[in-house]
N, C-alpha and C positions, 0 to 999 in steps of 0.2 A: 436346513438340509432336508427337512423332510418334504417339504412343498416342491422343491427342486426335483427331488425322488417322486412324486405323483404326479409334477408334469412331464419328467421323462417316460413314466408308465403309461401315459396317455398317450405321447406323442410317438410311442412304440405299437399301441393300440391300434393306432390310427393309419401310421402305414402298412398294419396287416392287413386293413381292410381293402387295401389297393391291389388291383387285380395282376399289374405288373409287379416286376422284381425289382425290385430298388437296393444300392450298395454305397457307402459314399468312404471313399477312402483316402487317409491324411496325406500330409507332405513327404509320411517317410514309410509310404505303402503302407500304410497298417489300418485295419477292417476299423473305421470309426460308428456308424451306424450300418444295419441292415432290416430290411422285415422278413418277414413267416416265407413267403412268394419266391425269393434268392434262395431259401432254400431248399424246398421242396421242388424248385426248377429243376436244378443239379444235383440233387439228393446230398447236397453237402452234409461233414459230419458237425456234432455241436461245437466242436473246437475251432472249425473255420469261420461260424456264424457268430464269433464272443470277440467282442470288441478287443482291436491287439492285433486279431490275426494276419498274419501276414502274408500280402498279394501274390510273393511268390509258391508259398507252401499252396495256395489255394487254388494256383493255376499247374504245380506239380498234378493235385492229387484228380486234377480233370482231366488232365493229360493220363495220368494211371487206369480212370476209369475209364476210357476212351471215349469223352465228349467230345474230342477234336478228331477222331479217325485215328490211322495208323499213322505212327509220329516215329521219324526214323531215328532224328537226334534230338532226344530228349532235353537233356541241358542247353543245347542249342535254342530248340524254341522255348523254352522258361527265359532266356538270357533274353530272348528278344521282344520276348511281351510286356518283361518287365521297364527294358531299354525305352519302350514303347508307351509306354504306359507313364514313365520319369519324365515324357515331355508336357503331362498336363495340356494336351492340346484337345479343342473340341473336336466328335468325330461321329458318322455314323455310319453304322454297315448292318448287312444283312447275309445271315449263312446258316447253311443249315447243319443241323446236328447230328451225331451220330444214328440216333432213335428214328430219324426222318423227318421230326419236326425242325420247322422254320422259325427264328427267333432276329427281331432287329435291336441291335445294340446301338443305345445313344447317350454319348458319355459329353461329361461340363466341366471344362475347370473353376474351382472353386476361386475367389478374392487370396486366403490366405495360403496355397498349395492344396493340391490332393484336387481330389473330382470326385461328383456324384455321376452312377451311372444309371441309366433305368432299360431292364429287358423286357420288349414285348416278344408275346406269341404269337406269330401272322399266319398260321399253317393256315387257317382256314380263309387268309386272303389271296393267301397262293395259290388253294386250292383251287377257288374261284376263278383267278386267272387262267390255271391249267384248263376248267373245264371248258371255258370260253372257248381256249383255244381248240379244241380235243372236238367241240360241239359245229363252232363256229362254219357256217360253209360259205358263208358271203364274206366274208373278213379275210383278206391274203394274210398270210405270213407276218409279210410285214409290217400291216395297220396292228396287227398283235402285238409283235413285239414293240413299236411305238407306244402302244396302249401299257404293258408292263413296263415297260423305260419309264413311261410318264407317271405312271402310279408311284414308282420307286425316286422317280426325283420330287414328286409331293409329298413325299415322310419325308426327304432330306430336308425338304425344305421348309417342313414344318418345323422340323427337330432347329433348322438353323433360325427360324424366327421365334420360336422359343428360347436359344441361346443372347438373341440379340434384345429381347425384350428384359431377359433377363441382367445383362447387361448393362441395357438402359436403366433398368432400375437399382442396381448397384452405382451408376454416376451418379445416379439422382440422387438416393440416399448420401453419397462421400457429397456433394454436392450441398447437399443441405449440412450436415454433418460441418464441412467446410464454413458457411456462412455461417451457422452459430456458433460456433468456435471465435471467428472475427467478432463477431459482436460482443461476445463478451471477453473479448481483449479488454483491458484499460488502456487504448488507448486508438488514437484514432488512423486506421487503416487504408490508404485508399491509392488509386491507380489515372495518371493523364497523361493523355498523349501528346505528342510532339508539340502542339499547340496552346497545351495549357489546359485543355478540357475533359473533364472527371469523365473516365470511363466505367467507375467502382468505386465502391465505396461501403463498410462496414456499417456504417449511420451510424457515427460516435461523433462528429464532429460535434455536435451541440452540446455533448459533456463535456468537448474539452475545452471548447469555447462558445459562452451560451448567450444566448440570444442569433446563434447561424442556423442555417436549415439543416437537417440532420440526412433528407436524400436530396444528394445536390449531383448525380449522374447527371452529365450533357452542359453542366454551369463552369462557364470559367472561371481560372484561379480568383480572375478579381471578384467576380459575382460570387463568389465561394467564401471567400476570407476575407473580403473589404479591401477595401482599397489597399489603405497602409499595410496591412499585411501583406497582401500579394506585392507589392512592390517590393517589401523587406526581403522575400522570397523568390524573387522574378530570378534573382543572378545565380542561387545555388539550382534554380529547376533547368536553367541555359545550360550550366554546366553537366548538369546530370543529361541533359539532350546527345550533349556533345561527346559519352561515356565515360566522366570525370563524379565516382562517385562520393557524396560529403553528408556531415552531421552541423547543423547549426542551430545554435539556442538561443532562445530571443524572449524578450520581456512584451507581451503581448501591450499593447496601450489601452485597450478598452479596459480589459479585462484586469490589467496587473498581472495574471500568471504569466511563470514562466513554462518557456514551451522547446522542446528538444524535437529539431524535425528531422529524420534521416530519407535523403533523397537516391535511389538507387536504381540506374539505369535498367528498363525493360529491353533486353538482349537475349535473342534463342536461342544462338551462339557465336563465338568469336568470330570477329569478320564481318555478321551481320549486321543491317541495319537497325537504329533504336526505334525502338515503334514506342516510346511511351517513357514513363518513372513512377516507379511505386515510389509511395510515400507516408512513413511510418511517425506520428505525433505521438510523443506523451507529454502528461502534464507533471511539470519538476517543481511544483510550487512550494511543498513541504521538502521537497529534499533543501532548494535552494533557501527556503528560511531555517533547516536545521544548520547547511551548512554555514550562512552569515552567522548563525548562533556559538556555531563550534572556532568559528574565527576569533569572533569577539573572545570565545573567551580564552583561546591561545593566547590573542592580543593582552588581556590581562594577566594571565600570568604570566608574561615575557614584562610587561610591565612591572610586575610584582617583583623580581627576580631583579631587576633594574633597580627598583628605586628603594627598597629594601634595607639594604643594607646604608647608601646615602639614607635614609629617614630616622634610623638607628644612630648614626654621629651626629645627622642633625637637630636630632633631639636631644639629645647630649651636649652640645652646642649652648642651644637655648636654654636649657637649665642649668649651665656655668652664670650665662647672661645674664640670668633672673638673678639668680645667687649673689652673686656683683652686684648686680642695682639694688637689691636690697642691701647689700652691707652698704654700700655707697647712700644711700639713704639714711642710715644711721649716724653720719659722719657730720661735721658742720661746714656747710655748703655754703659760697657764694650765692648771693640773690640769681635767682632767674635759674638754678643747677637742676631745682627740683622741678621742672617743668621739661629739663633734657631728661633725667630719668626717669621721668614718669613713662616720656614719650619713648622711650629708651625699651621701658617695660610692654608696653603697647603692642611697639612691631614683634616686642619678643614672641608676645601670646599672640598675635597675627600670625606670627609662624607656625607656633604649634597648631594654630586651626586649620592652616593650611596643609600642615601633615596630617591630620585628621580626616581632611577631605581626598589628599590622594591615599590614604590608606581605603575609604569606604570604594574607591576609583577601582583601586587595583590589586584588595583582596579578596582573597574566594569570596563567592555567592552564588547559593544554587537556586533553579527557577521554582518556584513555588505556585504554580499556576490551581486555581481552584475555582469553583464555579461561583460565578461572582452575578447577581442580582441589579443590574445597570441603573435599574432607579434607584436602589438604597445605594451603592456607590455613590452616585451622583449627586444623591441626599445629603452622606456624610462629605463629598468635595466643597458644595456650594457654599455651605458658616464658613469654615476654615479658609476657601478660596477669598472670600467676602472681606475678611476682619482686617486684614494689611490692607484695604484698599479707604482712599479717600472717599466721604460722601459723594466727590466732584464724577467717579470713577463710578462707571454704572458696570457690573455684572451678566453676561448671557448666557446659559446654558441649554443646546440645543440638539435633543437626543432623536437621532431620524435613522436609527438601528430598529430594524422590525421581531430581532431575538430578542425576548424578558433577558435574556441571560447568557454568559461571553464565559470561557477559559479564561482567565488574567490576576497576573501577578498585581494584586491590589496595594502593594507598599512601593514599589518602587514607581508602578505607574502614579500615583498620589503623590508621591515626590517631584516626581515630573514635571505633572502640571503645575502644582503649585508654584514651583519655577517659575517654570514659564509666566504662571499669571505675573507675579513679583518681576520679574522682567517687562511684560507690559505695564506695569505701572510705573516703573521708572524712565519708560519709554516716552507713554504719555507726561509725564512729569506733575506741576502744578495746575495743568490743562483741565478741561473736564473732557472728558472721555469714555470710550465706553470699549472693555474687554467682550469676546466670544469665546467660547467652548463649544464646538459645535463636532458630534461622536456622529459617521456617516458608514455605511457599508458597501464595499467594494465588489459587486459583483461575487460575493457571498463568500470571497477571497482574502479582501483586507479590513481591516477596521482603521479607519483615518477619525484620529483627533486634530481638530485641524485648533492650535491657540491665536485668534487675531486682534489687533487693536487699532485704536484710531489713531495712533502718533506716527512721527516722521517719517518711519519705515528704517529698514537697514541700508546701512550705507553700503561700496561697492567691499569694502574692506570686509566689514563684516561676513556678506554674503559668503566671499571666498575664504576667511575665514573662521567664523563665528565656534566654528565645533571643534575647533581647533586646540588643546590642552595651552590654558594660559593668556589665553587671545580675551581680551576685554576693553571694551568702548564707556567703559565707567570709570576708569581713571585709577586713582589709588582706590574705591571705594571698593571696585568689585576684584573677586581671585581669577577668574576665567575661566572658572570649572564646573560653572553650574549649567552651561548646554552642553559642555561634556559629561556630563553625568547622567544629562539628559539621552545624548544618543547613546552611551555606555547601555542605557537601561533597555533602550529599543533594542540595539542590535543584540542583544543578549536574549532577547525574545523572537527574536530571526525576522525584524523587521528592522526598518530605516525612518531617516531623520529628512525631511525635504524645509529649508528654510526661502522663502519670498518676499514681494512686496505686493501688496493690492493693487489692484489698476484703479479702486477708489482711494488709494492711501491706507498706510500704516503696514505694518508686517505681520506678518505670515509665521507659523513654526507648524510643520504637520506630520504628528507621528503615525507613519505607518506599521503596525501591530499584525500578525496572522489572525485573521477572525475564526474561534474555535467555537460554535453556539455550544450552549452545552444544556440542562436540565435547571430550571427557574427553580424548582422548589428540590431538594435531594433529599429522601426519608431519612429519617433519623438513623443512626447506629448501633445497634448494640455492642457494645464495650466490654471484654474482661480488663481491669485494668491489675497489674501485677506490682505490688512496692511494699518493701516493710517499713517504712517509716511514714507513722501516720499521718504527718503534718505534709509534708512532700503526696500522698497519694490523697488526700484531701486538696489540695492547690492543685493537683492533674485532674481533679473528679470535677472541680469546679469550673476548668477553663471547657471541659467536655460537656456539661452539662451547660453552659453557657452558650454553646454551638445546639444547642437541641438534641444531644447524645444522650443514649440512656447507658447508666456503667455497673458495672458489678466490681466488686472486690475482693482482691485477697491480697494475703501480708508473704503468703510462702510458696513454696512451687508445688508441695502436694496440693494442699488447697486449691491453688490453681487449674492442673489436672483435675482435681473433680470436679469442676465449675468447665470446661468445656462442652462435655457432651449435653450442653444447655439447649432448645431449641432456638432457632433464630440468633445465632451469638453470631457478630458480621470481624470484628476485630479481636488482638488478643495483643496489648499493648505493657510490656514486661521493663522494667528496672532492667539492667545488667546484673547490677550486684545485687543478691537476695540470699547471704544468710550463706548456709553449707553448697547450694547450689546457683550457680549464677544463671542469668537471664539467655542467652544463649543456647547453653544445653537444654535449659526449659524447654526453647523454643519449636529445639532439633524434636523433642519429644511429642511436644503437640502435630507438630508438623507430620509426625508418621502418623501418629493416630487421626486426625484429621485435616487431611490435607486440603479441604476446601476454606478452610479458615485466613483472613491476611491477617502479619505477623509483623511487629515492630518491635523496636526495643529503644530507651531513653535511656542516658545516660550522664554521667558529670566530671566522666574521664577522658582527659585528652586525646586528640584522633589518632597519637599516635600508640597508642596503647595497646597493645595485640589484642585482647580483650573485644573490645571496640571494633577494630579492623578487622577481627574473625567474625564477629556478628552482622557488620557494615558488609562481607561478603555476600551474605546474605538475605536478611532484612536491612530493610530503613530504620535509621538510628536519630533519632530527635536528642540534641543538644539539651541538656537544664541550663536553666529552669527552662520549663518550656513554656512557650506562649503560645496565645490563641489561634493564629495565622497558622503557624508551624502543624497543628493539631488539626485545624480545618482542612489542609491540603495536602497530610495523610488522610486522611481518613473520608476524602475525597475520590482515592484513589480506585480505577476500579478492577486493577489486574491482582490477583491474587497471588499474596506469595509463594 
């Protein structure tokens, strides 16, 4: 405020020093600025010159003093100066004043309402004129008045090329104003005519799809967006030609984004000719992997919901089954009996593994994405991927990502692969062979694991259905759920599942994943960790320190409270239940006193527990016992509670 008030004082300074009368009044006649000059003109009083005043009061009290001469209806001419004045139109004139002095008035409308006016004094060019004429003995009449005509249209026409300069530089300004507004749209803006060729253009194209030119004015659609593209696009820009306006989204091929392009015919107005089609891009790549994310996981729990209750009898089922074959076991059996209920017991527990794997299918699981280190990933894949394979069966890991370090759910994608690898080898079979792993980046878009091998390839069966719940080309040996678990995990990360065969042989599986780089090394933590029971906050202290976290302690919520206003404390991770107060209200506590703090709470009571569900509104609620994953990707996080 105060700087504000010393450039107003300045910028008041400033037009006192101006020899004309300057006034510049709003949209709703009221005195916005004036200087010293307006009023010393007209010997106005200080109440007409204080910002407020209003045009009509101010042109009464000139009329009273008789600036205008004898004024027979008053209110009449007030009504009409002001009528006059509400049209905001530019103007100039010249009259003289009651006193005898000459004065020209030349008034601007402003951009937003209202008008600045400025008054000059001419007497002394009128006078000039008069004496010429008064002096003059070679000059008729009428080369005179010619010569004052012409003087008098060179101030108008000053005053109007001052107007129109002024103007210009108001387009100019909206103008500019306009184009950076476009450009920092996100998304990409641009305008062609009838024929296809860029008249405009914001210069976003190359954010939304990179490696195109970013000013491509005068380039056609094709030279613009590549072949395939314009082609994908040639039938909605005909249409929009034609004044048929449309939205179409499409899966870019270079790139993999997706792209939402609205096409909307350039018309002046109805009736007229189309001279052109704007054309409005953004890019939906995140919306459309949250939305496959939020499908999937509708799709599971409409699954869950389904098979639920069947998995609840039919486990009940199998352990009648069991039950039976074992007393039936106890019993004196014909030769050869024990060999049916062995086999009897077999398929039983076949079964139950089998609800075991649609339960991990098709019960909750939330994404756990954390910054994950792609070499030591790939560290701990390689033993593990290795050990199920035969010597015969050679291993390739081939990392050509140029990010240290990815967003990614490291358990389920680990499950993945290893599938998959266990699939290539029984693919290859007794063969020798050789598996790939080979992690690539999509135009900074996707991350493709692409898993491939040297055997048969998939058959046509497979291809069409391979991901299919229960579809397997292994016979009794395999359930059919293990490349559904596979795509389960992708699409739950808002990517997909693409299965092939090599044009060298063997098959293909390639998970497409969002590539989120994220930070290769993340600094340690500071930790208050909250739990009265010491054996429990010793097994959270260790899985936290284990992650490189430094933690602090207390058993109770006072103690707690005092241990916040610590410097450097990043997290405040609470039990629910602690004693006379629980982890919750704790929380609500800290949270007023400092609110920059993130807040968790751990707990070993059921979700449906109000308890739970009132804290779970709030903060993140980590399940007991908890584990290491769980712990890394809170405290990953970097939105504060």
């Amino acid at each position: 405020m105060p700087q504000k008030a010393g450039t107003d004082h300045l910028t008041r300074a400033g037009l006192n020093l101006i020899q004309q009368a300057l006034s510049i009044y709003d949209a709703d006649l009221r005195l916005a600025v004036s200087n010293r000059p307006f009023q010393t003109m007209f010997g106005l009083p200080e109440r007409l010159v204080t910002p407020g005043a209003r045009f009509d009061d101010t042109i009464r009290y000139l009329v009273e003093t008789g600036e205008y001469g004898e004024i027979d209806d008053v209110e009449g001419f007030i009504r009409a100066r002001v009528a006059q004045a509400s049209t905001f139109e530019a103007h100039y004139m010249e009259r003289r004043r009651a006193n005898g002095r000459t004065i020209s008035v030349e008034g601007s409308p402003l951009p937003e309402g209202g008008w600045v006016t400025v008054y000059t004094d001419i007497t002394a060019i009128k006078r000039q004129e008069e004496l010429l004429r008064a002096r003059s003995e070679e000059l008729s009449d009428q080369v005179l008045g010619y010569t004052e005509e012409l003087a008098q249209t060179n101030r108008a026409l000053e005053a109007t090329i001052a107007q129109l300069e002024e103007a210009k530089a108001e387009l100019t300004e909206m103008e500019a104003r306009i184009r950076l507004t476009t450009e920092m749209t996100p998304a990409h803006i641009a305008r062609v005519d009838r024929e296809g060729v860029y008249t405009y253009t914001n210069r976003r194209l190359s954010s939304l799809l990179p490696g195109r030119q970013s000013d491509i004015v005068g380039l056609t659609f094709e030279q613009a967006l590549g072949h395939d593209t314009a082609t994908r696009l040639r039938p909605f820009l005909a249409r929009a030609v034609q004044g048929e306006a449309s939205v179409h989204e499409f899966t870019e091929g270079e790139t993999g984004r997706r792209i939402r392009t609205a096409f909307t015919p350039d018309q002046s107005a109805p009736g007229e000719a189309i001279t052109g089609v704007y054309l409005l891009s953004t890019d939906l790549t995140e919306e459309a992997q949250a939305r496959a994310a939020l499908a999937q996981t509708h799709k599971r729990e409409l699954a869950a919901q389904l098979t639920s209750g069947l998995a609840h009898d039919f486990a009940n089922l199998l352990t009648i089954i069991l039950g039976l074959q074992g007393r039936l076991e106890k019993l004196p059996l014909p030769q050869g009996a024990q060999e049916l209920t062995g086999a009897t017991r077999a398929a039983a527990r076949r079964g139950g593994d089998l609800l075991n794997k649609i339960a991990r299918i098709t019960g909750p699981r939330e994404m756990r994405e954390a910054p994950t280190v792609l070499a030591d990933f790939l560290g701990t894949l390689a033993p593990l991927a290795r050990a199920p394979l035969p010597p015969e069966i050679a291993l390739t890991i081939e990392n050509r990502v140029a990010h240290p370090a990815l967003m990614l759910d490291t358990g389920p994608l680990q499950d993945s692969l290893l599938n998959l690898v266990l699939n290539a080898r029984d693919a290859i079979g007794g063969r020798q062979g050789e598996i790939t792993i080979r992690l690539t980046a999509v135009q900074d878009t996707w991350l493709d694991i692409a898993v491939s091998d040297t055997g048969p390839g998939f058959s046509e069966a497979a291809l069409a259905r391979a991901l299919d719940p229960f579809f397997t080309s292994k016979g009794d040996e395999g359930s059919g759920l293990g490349l559904t678990m596979v795509y389960d995990a992708a699409k739950l990360a808002g990517g997909q599942v693409r299965l092939e065969n090599r044009a060298t042989g063997g098959a293909c599986v390639t998970l497409r994943l969002p590539l989120k780089p994220a930070e290769a090394e993340a600094r340690p933590r500071l930790v208050l960790l909250v739990e009265d029971k010491p054996e429990i906050r010793a097994a959270v202290r260790d899985g936290l320190t284990d992650l490189g976290h430094q933690v602090i302690e207390a058993s109770t919520a006072e103690e707690a409270l005092a241990l916040t206003d610590i410097p450097g404390l990043d997290w405040v991770l609470s039990d629910i239940r602690l004693g006379l107060e629980d982890g919750v209200a704790l929380l609500g506590r800290i949270a007023a006193r400092q609110p920059g703090l993130k807040l968790a709470l751990m707990t070993s009571l059921p979700e449906t527990d109000p308890l739970r569900t009132h804290g779970a509104a709030r903060w993140p609620v980590l399940p007991k016992p908890v584990d290491g994953a769980a712990l890394h990707a809170l405290l990953m996080q970097e939105a504060a509670a």
